[in-house]
VORO-643998 format. One record per residue (C-alpha): z, x, y. Coordinates in Angstrom, 3 decimals. Layout:
% residues N
((Z; X; Y))
...
This chain:
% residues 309
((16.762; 9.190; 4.609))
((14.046; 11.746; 3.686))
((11.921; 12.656; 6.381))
((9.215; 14.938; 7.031))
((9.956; 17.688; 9.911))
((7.280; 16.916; 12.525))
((4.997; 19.914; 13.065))
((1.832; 20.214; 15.069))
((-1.328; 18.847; 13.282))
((-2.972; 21.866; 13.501))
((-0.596; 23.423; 10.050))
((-2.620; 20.798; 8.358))
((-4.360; 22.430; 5.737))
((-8.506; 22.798; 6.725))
((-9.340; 20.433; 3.739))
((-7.581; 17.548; 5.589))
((-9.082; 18.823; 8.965))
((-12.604; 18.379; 7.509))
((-11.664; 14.789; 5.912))
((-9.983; 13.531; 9.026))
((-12.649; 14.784; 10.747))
((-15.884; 12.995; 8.727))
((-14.006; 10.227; 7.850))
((-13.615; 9.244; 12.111))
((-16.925; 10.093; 12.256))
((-17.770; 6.986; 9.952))
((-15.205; 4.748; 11.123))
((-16.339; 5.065; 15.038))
((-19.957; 4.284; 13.417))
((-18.802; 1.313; 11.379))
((-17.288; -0.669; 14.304))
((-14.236; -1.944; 11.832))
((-13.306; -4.461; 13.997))
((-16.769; -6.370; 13.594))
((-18.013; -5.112; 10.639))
((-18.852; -7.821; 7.963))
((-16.899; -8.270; 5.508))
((-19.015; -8.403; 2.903))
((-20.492; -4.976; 3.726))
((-17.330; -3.679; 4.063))
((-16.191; -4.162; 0.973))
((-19.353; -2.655; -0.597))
((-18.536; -0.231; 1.407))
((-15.146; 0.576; 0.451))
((-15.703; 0.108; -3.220))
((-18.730; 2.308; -3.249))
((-16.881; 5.281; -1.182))
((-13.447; 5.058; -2.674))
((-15.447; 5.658; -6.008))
((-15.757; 8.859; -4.979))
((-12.571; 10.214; -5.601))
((-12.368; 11.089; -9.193))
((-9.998; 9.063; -12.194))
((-7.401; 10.554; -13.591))
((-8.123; 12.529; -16.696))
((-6.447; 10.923; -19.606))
((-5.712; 7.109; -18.165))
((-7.282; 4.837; -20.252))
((-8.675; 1.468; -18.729))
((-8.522; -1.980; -19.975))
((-9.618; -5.044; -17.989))
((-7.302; -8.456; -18.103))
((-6.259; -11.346; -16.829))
((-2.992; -12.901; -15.544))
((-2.012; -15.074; -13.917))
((-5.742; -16.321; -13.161))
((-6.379; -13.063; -11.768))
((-8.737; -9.997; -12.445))
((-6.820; -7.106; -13.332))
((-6.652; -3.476; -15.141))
((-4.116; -1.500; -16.952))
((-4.123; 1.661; -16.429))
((-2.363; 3.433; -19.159))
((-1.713; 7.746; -19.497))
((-1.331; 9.398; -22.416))
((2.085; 9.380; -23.244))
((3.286; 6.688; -20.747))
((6.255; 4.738; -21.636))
((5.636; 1.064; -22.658))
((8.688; -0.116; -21.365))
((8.081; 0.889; -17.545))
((5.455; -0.198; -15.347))
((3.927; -0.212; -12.032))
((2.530; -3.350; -10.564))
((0.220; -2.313; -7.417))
((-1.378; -4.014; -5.129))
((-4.742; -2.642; -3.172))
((-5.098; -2.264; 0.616))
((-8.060; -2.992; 2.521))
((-6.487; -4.882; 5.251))
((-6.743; -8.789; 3.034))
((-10.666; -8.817; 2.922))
((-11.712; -6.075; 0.880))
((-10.073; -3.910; -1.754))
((-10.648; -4.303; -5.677))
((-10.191; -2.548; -9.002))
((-12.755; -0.372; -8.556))
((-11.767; 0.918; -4.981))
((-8.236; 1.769; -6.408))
((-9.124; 2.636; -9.403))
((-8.867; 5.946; -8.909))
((-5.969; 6.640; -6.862))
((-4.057; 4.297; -8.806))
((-4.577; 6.026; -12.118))
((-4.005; 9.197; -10.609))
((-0.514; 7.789; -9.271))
((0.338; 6.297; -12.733))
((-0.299; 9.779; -14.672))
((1.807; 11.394; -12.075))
((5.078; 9.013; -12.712))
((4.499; 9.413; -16.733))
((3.763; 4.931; -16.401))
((1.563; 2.484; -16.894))
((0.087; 0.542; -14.006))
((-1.446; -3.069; -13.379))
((-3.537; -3.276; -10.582))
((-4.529; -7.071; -10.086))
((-7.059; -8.459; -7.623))
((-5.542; -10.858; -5.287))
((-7.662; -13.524; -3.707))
((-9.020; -12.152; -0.082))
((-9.252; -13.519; 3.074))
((-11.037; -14.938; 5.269))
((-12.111; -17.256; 2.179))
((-8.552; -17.219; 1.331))
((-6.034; -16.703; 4.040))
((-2.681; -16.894; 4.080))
((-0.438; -17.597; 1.840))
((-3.221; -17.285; -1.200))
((-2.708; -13.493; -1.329))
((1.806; -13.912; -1.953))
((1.209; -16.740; -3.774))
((-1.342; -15.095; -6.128))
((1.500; -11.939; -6.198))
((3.796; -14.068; -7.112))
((2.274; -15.336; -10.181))
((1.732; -12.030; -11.485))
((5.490; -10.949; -10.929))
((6.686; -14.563; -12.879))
((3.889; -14.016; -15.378))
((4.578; -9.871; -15.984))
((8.624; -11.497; -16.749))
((7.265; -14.363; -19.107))
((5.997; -11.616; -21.312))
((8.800; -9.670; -21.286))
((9.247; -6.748; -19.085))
((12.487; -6.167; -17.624))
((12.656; -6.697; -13.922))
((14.765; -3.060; -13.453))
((11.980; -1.344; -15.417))
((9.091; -2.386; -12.724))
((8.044; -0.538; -9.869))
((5.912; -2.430; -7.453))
((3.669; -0.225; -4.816))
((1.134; -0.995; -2.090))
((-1.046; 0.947; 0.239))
((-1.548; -0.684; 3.864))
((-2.032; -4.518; 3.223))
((-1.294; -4.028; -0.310))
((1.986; -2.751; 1.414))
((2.858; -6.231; 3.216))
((1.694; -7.923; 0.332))
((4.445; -6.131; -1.646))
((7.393; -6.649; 0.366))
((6.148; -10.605; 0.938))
((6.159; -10.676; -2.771))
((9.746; -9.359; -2.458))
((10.954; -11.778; -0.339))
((9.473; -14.760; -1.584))
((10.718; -13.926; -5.150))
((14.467; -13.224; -3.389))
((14.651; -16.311; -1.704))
((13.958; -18.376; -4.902))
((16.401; -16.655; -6.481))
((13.861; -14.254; -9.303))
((15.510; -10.911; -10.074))
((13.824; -8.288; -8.261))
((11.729; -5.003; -9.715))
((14.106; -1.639; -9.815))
((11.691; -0.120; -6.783))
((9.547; -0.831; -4.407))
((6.463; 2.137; -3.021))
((4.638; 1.761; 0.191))
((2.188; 3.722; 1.480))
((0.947; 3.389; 5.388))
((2.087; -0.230; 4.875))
((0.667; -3.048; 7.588))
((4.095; -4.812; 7.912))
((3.417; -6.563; 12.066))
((0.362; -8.298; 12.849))
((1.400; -8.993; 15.983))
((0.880; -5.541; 16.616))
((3.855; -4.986; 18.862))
((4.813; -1.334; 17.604))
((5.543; 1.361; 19.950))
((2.901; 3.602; 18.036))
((0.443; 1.171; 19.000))
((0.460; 2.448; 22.108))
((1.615; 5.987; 21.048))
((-0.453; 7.273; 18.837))
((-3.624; 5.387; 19.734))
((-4.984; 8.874; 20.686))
((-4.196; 10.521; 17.737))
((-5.071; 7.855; 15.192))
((-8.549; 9.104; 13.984))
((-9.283; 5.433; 11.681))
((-8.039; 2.383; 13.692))
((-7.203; 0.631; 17.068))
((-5.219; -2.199; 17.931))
((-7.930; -4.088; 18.277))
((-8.953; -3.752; 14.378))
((-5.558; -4.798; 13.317))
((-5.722; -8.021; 15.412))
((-8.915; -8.600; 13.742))
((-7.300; -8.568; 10.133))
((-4.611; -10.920; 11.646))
((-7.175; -13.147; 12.536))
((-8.832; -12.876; 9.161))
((-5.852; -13.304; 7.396))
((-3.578; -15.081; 8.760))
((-5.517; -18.202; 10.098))
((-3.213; -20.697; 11.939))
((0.052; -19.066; 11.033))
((2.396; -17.707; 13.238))
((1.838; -13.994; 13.681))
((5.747; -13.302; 13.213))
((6.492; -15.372; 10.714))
((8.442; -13.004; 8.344))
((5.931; -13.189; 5.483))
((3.217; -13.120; 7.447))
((4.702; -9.543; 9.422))
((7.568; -8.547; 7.390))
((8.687; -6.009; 9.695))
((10.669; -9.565; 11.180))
((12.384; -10.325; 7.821))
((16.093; -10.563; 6.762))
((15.833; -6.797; 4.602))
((18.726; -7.723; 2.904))
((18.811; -7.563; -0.932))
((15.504; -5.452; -1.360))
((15.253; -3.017; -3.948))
((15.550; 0.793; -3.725))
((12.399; 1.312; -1.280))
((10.654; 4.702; -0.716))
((8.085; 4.437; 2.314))
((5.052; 7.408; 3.243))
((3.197; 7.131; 6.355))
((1.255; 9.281; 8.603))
((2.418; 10.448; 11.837))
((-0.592; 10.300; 13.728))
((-1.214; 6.199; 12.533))
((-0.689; 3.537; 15.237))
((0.987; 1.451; 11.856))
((3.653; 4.271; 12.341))
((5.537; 1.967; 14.236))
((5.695; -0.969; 10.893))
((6.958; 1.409; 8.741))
((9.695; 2.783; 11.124))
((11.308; -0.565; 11.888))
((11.129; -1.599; 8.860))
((13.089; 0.958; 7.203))
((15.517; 0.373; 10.252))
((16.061; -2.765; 8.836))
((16.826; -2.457; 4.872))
((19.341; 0.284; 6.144))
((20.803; -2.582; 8.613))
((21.018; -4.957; 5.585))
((22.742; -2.236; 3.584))
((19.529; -1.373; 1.745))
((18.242; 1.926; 0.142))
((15.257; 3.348; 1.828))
((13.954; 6.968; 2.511))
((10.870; 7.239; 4.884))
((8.455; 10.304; 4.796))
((6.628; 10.717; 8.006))
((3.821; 13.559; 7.292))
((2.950; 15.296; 10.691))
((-0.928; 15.596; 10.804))
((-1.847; 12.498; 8.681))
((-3.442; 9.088; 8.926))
((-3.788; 6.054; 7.496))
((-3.378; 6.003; 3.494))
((-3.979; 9.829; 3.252))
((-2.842; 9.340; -0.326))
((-5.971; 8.295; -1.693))
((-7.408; 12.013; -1.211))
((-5.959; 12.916; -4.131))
((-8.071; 15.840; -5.442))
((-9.582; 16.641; -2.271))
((-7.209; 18.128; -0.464))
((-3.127; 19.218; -0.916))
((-1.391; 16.931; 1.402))
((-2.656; 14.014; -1.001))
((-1.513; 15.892; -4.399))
((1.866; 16.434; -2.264))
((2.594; 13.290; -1.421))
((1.844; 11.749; -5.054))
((3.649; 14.638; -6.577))
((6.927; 12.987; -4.376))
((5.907; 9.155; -5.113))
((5.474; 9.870; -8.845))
((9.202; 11.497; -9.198))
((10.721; 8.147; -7.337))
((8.707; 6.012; -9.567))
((9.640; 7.940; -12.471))
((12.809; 8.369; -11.669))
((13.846; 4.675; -10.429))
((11.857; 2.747; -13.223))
((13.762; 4.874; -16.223))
């Protein structure tokens, strides 16, 4: 395991401070758990935008697997590797153009390409749409050729649960499984039993438990909240792929991340967790605003590099 030292959230450098303090400002404003969807993914595309793309990542829009999607490509990035990453935005909003950035700036850090697909979103399309559409993109990425050892897959909160779904519905059917697997702030329980639920609901400066019961209500319709795809901190772990997972000590999701890496090391698995002290939910997609972010990419970029070559 590789875990962060927990240190009081005042080290934080004052760029973060500012961010985590404007960005709670806008999320007590927003009401997320009632906010309408639709607005909140204009919302989230429009501010996400913000954050600048990587210099030197070329773009190129697609389709697979009856999906919208973009390569992002660096200059210089091997063809033979590739990361396949899916967007947060708890399953109702999240697109290309919200992860956009951060994604490119992720890919030119690991030296890779990176396909970053738009799943179908709930509450038009709740689960399983959003596996089942991963799913096709993992088959489909094979069917052209790419070696399973020479994929990374990565995703940020629901992106995150999306990811290791993917995993284990591809495991279970018997598919060969990617070389790594990235998750950042995942949302693996949406039953929202955690401990940190009720432990860091103070310190969390983006969400309460009531917002994540409004996703699972979103997304998962009639489907039982602990149904291992559905929350995959309840899945069998076993047989997973090389997983590194970053999440913020101060999140109430601290809890999902936790027991989840409790369980690939319980099925034998190969998992480090970072727990930055000071940080919240997805702190990642900063990058460029402040040096936690360029930190934390820095480390995800040598795994990815590292485990996809």
């Amino acid at each position: 395991m590789s875990e962060l030292d927990e240190q009081n959230p005042s080290a934080i450098s004052w760029r973060a401070r500012f961010l985590r303090q404007i960005t709670s400002w806008y999320m007590g404003i927003v009401h997320a758990a009632s906010v309408n969807v639709v607005s909140a993914r204009k919302r989230l595309d429009f501010f996400a935008g913000m954050v600048p793309r990587a210099a030197g990542v070329a773009v190129r829009k697609d389709s697979i697997a009856g999906l919208h999607a973009e390569w992002l490509t660096p200059d210089g990035a091997a063809e033979n590797r590739l990361l396949l990453y899916w967007h947060g935005g708890g399953y109702v909003m999240g697109s290309c153009r919200s992860h956009r950035p951060f994604v490119s700036q992720l890919a030119r850090e690991a030296g890779i390409r990176a396909l970053l697909p738009e799943y179908r979103l709930a509450p038009e399309h709740p689960f399983p749409a959003a596996i089942e559409d991963a799913v096709g993109v993992y088959r489909s990425l094979l069917e052209q050729g790419h070696e399973p050892a020479n994929i990374a897959v990565a995703g940020d909160s629901a992106g995150g649960g999306i990811s290791v779904a993917m995993l284990l519905s591809l495991r279970d059917a018997g598919d060969p499984l990617p070389g790594a697997m990235v998750l950042l702030s995942p949302l693996l329980d949406l039953s929202a039993q955690g401990d940190s639920m009720l432990t860091r609901v103070g310190q969390d400066p983006w969400f309460s438990p009531d917002v994540v019961l409004q996703v699972a209500r979103h997304y998962r319709g009639d489907a039982d909240p602990m149904n291992p795809l559905v929350s995959p901190v309840f899945a069998d772990a076993s047989g997973l792929p090389p997983t590194l997972i970053q999440v913020g000590n101060d999140e109430i999701l601290l809890s999902d991340s936790e027991r989840f890496a409790e369980n690939m090391r319980a099925s034998g698995g190969q998992v480090d967790i970072d727990v930055w002290p000071g940080m919240w939910h997805v702190w990642q997609m900063f990058i460029g605003l402040m040096p936690e972010s360029r930190r934390a990419v820095e480390r995800l970029g040598r795994f990815i590099g590292e485990s996809t070559g």
